[in-house]
FIGULUM-575474 format. One record per residue (C-alpha): z, y, x; residue in one letter. Coordinates in pm, whole numbers, m for minus. Layout:
+--------+--------+--------+------+
|      z |      y |      x | rest |
+--------+--------+--------+------+
|      Z |      Y |      X |    A |
...
+--------+--------+--------+------+
This chain:
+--------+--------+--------+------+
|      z |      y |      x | rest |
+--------+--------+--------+------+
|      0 |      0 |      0 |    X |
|   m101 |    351 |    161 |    X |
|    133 |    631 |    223 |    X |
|    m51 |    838 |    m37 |    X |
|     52 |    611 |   m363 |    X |
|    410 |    536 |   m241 |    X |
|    468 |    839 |   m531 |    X |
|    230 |    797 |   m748 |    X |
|     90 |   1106 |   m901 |    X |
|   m131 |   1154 |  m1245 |    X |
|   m405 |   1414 |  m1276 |    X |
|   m374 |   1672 |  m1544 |    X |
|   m564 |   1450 |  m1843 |    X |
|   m544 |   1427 |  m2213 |    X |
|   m311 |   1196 |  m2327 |    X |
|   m270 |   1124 |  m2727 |    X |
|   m146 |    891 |  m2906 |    X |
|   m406 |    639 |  m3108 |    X |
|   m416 |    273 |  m3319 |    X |
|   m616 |     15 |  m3164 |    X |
|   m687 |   m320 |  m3389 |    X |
|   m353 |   m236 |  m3565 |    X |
|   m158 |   m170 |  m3241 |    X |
|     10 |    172 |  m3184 |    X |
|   m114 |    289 |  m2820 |    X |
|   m174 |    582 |  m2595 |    X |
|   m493 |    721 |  m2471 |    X |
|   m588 |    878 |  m2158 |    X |
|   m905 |   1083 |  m2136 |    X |
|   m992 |   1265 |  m1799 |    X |
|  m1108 |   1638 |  m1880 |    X |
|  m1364 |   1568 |  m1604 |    X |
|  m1444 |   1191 |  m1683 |    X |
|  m1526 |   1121 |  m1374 |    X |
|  m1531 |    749 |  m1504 |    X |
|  m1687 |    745 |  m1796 |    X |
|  m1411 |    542 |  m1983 |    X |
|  m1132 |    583 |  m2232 |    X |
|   m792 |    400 |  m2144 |    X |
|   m597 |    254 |  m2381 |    X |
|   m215 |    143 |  m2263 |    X |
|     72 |     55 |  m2496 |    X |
|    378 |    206 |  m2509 |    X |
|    585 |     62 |  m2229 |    X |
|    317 |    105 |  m1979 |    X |
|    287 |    453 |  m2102 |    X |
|    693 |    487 |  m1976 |    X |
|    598 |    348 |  m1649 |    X |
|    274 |    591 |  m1540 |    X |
|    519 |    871 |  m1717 |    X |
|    691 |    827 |  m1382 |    X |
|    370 |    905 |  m1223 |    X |
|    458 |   1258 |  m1123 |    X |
|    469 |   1254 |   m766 |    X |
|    855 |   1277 |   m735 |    X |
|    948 |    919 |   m842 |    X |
|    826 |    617 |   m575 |    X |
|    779 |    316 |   m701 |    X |
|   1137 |    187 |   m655 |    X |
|   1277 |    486 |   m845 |    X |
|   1003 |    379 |  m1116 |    X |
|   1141 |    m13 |  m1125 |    X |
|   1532 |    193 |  m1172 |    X |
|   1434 |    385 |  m1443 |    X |
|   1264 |    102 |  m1600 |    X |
|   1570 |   m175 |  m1582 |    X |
|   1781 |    169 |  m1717 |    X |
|   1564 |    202 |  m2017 |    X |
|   1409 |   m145 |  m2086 |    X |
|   1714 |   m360 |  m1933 |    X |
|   1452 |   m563 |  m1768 |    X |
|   1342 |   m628 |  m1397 |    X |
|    999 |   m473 |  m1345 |    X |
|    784 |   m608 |  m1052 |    X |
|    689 |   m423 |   m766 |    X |
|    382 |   m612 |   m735 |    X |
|    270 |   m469 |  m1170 |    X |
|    367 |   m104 |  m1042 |    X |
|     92 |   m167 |   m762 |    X |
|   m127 |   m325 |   m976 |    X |
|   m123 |    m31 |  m1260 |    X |
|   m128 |    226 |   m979 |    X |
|   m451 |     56 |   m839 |    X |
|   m637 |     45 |  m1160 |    X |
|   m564 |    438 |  m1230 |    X |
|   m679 |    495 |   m910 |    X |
|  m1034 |    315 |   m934 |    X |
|   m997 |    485 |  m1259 |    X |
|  m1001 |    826 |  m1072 |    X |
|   m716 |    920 |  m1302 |    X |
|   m450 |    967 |   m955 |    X |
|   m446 |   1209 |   m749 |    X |
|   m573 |   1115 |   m388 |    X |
|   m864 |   1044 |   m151 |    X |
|  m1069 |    868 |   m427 |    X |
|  m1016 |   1104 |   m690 |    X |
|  m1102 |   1420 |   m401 |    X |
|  m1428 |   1240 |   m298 |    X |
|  m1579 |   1210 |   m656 |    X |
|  m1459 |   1539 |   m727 |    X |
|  m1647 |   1736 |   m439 |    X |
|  m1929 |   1556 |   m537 |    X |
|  m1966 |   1639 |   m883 |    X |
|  m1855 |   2016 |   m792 |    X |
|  m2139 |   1983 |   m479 |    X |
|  m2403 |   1871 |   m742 |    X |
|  m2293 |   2100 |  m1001 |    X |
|  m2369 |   2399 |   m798 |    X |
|  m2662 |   2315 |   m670 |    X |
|  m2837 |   2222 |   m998 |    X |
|  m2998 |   2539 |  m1166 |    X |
|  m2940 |   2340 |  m1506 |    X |
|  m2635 |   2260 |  m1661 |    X |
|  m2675 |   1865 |  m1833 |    X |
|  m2591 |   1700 |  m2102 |    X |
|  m2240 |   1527 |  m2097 |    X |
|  m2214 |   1408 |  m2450 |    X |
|  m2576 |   1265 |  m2554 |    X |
|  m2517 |    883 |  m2603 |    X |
|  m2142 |    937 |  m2695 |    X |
|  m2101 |   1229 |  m2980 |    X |
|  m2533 |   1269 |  m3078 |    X |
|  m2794 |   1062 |  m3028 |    X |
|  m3011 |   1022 |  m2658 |    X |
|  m3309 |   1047 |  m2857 |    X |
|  m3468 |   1410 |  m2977 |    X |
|  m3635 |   1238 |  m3306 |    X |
|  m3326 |   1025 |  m3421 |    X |
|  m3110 |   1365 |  m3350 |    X |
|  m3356 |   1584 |  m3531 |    X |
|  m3348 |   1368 |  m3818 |    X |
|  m2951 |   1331 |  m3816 |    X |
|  m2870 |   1705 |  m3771 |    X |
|  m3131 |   1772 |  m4052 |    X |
|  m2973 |   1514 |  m4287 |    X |
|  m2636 |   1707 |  m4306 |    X |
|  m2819 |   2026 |  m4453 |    X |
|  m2929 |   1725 |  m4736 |    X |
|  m2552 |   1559 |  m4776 |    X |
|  m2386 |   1612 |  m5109 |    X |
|  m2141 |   1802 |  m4892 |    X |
|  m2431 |   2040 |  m4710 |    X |
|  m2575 |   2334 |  m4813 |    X |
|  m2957 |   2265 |  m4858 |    X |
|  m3232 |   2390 |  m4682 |    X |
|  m3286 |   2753 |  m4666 |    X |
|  m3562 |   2851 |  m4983 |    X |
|  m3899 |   2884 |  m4832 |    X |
|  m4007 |   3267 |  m4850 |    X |
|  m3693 |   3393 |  m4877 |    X |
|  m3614 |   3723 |  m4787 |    X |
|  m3475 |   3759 |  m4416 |    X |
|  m3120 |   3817 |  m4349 |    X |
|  m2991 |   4058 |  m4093 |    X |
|  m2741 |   3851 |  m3979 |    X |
|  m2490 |   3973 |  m3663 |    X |
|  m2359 |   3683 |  m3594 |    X |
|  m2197 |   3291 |  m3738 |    X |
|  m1892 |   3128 |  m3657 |    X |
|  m1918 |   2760 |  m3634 |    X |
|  m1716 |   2416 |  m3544 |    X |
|  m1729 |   2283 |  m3229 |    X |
|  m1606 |   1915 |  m3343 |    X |
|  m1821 |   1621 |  m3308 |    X |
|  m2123 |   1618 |  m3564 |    X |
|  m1978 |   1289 |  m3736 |    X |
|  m1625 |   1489 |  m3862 |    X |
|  m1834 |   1867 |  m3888 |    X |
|  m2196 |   1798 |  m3952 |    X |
|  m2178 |   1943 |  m4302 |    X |
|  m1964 |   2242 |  m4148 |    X |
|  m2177 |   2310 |  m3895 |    X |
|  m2478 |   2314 |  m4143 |    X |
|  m2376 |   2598 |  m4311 |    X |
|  m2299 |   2870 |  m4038 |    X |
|  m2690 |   2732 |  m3884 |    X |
|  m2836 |   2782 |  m4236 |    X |
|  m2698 |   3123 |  m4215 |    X |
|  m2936 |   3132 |  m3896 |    X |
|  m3246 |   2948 |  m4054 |    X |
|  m3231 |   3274 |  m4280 |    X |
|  m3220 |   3542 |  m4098 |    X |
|  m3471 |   3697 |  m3902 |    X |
|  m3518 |   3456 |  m3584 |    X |
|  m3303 |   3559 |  m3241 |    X |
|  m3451 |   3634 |  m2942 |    X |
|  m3108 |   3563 |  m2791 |    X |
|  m2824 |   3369 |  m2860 |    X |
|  m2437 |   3498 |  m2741 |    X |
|  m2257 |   3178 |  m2760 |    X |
|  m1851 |   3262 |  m2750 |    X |
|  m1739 |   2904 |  m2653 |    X |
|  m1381 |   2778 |  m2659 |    X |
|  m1229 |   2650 |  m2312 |    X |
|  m1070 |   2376 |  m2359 |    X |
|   m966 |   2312 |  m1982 |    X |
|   m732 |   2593 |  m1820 |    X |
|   m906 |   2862 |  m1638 |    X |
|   m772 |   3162 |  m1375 |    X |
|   m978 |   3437 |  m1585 |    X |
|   m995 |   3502 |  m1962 |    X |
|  m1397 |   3427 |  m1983 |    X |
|  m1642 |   3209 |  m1714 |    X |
|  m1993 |   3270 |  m1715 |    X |
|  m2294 |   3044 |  m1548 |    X |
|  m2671 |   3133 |  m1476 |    X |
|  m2753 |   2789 |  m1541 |    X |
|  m2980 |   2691 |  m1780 |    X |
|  m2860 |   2423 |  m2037 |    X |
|  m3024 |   2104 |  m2073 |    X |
|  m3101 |   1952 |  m2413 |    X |
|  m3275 |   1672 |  m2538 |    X |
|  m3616 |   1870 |  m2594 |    X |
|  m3584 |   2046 |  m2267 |    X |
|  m3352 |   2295 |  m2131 |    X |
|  m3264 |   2634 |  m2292 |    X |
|  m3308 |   2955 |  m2082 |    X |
|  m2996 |   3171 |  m1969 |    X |
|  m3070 |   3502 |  m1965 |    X |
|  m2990 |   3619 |  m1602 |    X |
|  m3119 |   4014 |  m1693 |    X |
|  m2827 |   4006 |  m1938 |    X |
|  m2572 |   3842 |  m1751 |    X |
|  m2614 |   4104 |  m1457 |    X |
|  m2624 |   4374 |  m1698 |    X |
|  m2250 |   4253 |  m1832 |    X |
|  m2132 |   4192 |  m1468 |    X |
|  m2245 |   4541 |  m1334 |    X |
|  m2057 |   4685 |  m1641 |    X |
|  m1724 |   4513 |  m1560 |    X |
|  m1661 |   4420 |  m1256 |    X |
|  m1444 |   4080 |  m1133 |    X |
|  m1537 |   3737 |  m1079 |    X |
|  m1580 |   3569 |  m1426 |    X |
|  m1764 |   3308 |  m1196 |    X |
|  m1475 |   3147 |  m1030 |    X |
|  m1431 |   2900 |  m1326 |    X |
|  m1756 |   2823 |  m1351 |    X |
|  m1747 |   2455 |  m1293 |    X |
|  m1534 |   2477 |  m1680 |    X |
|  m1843 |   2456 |  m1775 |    X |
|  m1982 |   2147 |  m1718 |    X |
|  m1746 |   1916 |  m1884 |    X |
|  m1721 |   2182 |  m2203 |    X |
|  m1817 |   2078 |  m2527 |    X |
|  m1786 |   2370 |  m2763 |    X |
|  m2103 |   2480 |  m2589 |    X |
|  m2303 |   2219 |  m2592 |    X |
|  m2254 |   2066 |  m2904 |    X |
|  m2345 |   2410 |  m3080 |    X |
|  m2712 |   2451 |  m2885 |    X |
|  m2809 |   2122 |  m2949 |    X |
|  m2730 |   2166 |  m3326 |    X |
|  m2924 |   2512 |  m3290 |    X |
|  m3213 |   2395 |  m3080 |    X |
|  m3258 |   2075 |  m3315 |    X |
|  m3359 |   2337 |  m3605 |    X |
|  m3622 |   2511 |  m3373 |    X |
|  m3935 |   2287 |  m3374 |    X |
|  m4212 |   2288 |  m3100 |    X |
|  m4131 |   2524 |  m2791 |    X |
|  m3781 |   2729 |  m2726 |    X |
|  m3848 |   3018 |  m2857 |    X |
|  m3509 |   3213 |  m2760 |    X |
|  m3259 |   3243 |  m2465 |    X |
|  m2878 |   3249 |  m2416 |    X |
|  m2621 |   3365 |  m2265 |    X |
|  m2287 |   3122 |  m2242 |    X |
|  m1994 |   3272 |  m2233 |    X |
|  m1641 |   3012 |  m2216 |    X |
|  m1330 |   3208 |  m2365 |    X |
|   m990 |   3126 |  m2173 |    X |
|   m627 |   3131 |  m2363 |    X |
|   m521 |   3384 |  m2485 |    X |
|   m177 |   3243 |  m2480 |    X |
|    m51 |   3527 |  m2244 |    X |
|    m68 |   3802 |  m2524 |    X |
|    106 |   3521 |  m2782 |    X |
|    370 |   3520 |  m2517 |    X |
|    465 |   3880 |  m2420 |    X |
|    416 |   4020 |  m2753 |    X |
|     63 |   4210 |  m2726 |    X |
|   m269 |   4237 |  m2773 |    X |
|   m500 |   4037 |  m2591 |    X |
|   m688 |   4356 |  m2491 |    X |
|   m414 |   4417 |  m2260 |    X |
|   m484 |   4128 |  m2060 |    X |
|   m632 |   4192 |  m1727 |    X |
|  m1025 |   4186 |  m1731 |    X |
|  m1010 |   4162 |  m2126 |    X |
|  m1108 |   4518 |  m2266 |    X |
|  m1370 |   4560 |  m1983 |    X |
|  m1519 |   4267 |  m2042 |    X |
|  m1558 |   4288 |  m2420 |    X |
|  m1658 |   4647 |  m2370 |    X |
|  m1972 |   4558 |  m2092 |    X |
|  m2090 |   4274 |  m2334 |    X |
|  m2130 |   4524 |  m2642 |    X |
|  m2281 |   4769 |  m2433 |    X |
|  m2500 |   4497 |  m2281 |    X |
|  m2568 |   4380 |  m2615 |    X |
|  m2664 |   4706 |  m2790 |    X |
|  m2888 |   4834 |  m2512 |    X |
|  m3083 |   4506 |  m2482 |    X |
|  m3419 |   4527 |  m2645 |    X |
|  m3407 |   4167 |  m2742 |    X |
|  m3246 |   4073 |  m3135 |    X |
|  m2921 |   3897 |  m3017 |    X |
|  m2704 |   3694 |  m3270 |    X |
|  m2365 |   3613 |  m3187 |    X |
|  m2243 |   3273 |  m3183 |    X |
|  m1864 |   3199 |  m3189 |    X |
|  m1824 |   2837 |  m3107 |    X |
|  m1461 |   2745 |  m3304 |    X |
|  m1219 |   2514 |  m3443 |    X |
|   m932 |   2621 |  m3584 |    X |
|   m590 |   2379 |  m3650 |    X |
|   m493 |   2128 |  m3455 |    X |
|   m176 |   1945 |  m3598 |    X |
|     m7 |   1645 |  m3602 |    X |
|     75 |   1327 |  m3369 |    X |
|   m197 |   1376 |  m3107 |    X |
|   m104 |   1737 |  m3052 |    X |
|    256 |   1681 |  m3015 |    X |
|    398 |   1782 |  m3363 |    X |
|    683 |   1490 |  m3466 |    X |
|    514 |   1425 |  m3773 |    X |
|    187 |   1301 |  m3894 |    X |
|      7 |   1537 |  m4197 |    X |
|     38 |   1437 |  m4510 |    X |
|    m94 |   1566 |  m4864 |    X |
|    153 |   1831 |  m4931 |    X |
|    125 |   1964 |  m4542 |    X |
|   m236 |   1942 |  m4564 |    X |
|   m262 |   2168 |  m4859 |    X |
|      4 |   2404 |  m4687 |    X |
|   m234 |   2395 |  m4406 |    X |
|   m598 |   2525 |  m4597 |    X |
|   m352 |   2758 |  m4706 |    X |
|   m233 |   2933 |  m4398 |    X |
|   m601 |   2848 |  m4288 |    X |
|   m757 |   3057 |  m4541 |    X |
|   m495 |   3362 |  m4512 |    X |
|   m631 |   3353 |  m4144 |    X |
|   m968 |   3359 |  m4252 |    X |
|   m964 |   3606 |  m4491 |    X |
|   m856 |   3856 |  m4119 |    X |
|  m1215 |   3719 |  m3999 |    X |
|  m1369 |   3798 |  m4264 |    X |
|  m1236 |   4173 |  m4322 |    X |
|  m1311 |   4211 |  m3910 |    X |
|   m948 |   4251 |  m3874 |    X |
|   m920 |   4132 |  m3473 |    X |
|   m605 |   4250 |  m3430 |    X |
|   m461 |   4098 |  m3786 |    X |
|   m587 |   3767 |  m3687 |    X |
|   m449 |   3707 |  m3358 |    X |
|    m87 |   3931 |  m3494 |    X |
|    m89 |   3645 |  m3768 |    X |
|    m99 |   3356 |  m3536 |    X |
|    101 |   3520 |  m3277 |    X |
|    412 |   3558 |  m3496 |    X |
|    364 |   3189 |  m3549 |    X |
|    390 |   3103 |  m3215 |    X |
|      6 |   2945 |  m3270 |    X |
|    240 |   2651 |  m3396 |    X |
|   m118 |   2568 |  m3559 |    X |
|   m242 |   2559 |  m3239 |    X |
|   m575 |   2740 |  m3306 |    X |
|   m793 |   2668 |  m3016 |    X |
|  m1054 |   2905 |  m3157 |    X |
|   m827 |   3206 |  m3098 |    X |
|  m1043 |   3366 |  m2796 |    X |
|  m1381 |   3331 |  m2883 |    X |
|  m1320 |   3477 |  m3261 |    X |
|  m1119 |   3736 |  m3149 |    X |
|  m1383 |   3832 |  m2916 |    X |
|  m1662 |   3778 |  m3175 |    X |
|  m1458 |   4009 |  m3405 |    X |
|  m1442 |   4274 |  m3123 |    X |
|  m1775 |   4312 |  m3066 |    X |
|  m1866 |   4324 |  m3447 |    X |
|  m1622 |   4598 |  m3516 |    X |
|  m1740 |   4689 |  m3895 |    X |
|  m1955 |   4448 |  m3977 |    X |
|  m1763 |   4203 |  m4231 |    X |
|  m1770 |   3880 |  m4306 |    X |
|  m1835 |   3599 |  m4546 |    X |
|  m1661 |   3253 |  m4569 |    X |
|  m1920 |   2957 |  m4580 |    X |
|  m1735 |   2673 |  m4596 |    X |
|  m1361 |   2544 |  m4446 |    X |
|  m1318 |   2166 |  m4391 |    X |
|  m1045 |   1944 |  m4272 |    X |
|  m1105 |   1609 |  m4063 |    X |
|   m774 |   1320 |  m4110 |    X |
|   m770 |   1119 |  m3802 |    X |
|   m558 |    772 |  m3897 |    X |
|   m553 |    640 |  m3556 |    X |
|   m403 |    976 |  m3416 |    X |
|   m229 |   1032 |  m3708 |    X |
|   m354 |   1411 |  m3750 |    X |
|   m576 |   1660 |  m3850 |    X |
|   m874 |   1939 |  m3687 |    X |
|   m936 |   2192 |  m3952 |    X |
|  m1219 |   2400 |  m3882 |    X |
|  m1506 |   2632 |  m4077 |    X |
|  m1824 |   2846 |  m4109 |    X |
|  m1866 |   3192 |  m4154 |    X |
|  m2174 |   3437 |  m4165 |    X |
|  m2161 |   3857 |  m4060 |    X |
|  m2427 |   4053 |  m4204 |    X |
|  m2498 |   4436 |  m4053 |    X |
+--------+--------+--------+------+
């Protein structure tokens, strides 16, 4: 056994709890998946690699387990589970450091950003995806097609989900029929949540982002435009952005609905925490490199020649077992929840910033909102344009016992 696992130390992953065949478990997902896989442990293995913290070696790990369990734990299982992790790139250490410099090496090298999710959450194939995204404007639960000749919207900009198509599909279908309406974009501002911690409030990337009819185009003119207007690094966390979702899942959905050749740009935009501001009590414009960078985007935005729509990429609760709460939802907290929900909305749609992020700061985000950033910054730069509520949805998990809540909404100028 090497020096370096003698205390055994975890990377920073998402761990939830979830039901396998009946059996109450805990999963482990790497942020990064630098493995490609899932891992499901049960419960008392969970207690063991909770000792994983780089302060407990292995014979403080079989203590605390004959203290808790009253049974004598192996040396030779510790090994064995710290082994596994570790091919698992899930420890920190050499193997974990190589595949990481790697992927950051490729990464910034690559002028495109690629897909991480086709095969997994959407279809590999353009046709079969086409044909799926299209059918959830046609569910019972969708909104229809927009009519053909219809008179043109002028819409500002949508909020939309950012959970996977098979929970939000409907949702999503709304907030992009919103977009089938209006007047077509020449560029899309997508506001994407950050999932993964970040040292500044926003990251930006000049990469282009791949889809499965070819990549999408990031406007570079724009981007400089924003950075000359604000100052500061909002590249340092650019590497955020190639695990992200909350981008990707929105362009696809987007460039499914635009037949033949692109026929727009984009500029991606991940929105950190604004957990700071929840914290000390104020406004997340008093953040450092907050106001200036809000103000340089709508300056960027309304001296660009090209029709921009903005593109807040959002969910909104996040309760129950999987996200820490003690208990799992149930009918009556559920309805309690659309509740709260929709007095949260109804700030969004009024343009209230400020009234939407007071509301969830006095809660102490106990919802835990994950869309804060990019609709706060989305309301921001659409200071008196209102909005319209398109549809709200909640998604029940059973196996993680909880619940993502999440909606659509369209701003007309």
């Amino acid at each position: 056994m090497g020096q370096e696992n003698s205390y055994p130390r975890m990377r920073s992953l998402d761990i939830f709890p979830a039901e396998v065949s009946g059996q109450k478990v805990v999963c482990l997902r790497d942020p990064l998946n630098l493995s490609g896989k899932l891992l499901f442990i049960p419960f008392p293995t969970f207690f063991i690699i909770s000792h994983f913290d780089g302060l407990h070696s292995i014979v403080d790990i079989q203590s605390e387990f004959m203290r808790r369990f009253g049974e004598l734990l192996y040396r030779e299982k510790i090994q064995d589970l710290i082994d596994q992790l570790d091919e698992y790139l899930l420890l920190e250490g050499e193997r974990f450091r190589s595949a990481e410099e790697k992927i950051i090496e490729d990464f910034r090298k690559s002028p495109y950003r690629p897909l991480t999710l086709a095969g997994e959450s959407y279809e590999e194939d353009g046709d079969k995806l086409r044909k799926s995204i299209e059918f959830f404007f046609r569910d019972p639960e969708g909104p229809g097609f927009p009519a053909p000749n219809g008179k043109p919207q002028n819409l500002a900009g949508v909020i939309a989900p950012h959970i996977d198509y098979q929970r939000g599909g409907t949702c999503y279908a709304f907030a992009h029929r919103a977009i089938l309406e209006a007047s077509p974009a020449d560029l899309f501002i997508i506001l994407g949540t950050a999932h993964a911690a970040m040292k500044r409030p926003f990251a930006l990337t000049r990469k282009h982002f791949q889809t499965p009819w070819g990549p999408v185009e990031t406007d570079a003119e724009f981007l400089s435009v924003v950075e000359a207007g604000c100052g500061g690094d909002f590249y340092e966390d650019e590497l955020a952005h190639r695990m992200e979702h909350s981008i990707e899942l929105q362009l696809v959905f987007l460039r499914a609905l635009w037949p033949g050749k692109t026929s727009f740009q984009m500029v991606p935009i991940l929105c950190g925490s604004f957990q700071e501001a929840i914290l000390k009590g104020t406004s997340p414009m008093d953040l450092p490199g907050v106001a200036p960078f809000i103000a340089a985007l709508k300056k960027a935005t309304t001296q660009t020649g090209k029709k921009v729509c903005l593109l807040a990429s959002a969910d909104l609760a996040h309760v129950g077992l999987r996200f820490g709460d003690p208990d799992p939802p149930n009918r009556l907290s559920l309805r309690s929840l659309a509740e709260e929900d929709r007095r949260l909305l109804e700030y969004a749609e009024r343009n209230d910033a400020e009234g939407f992020f007071t509301l969830l700061a006095r809660e102490k985000d106990r919802r835990k909102v994950c869309g804060l950033s990019p609709i706060y910054v989305l309301l921001r730069l659409l200071e008196g344009v209102s909005g319209k509520l398109l549809k709200y949805s909640q998604s029940v998990d059973s196996n993680t016992q909880s619940v993502v809540t999440f909606s659509s909404l369209a701003f007309y100028a």
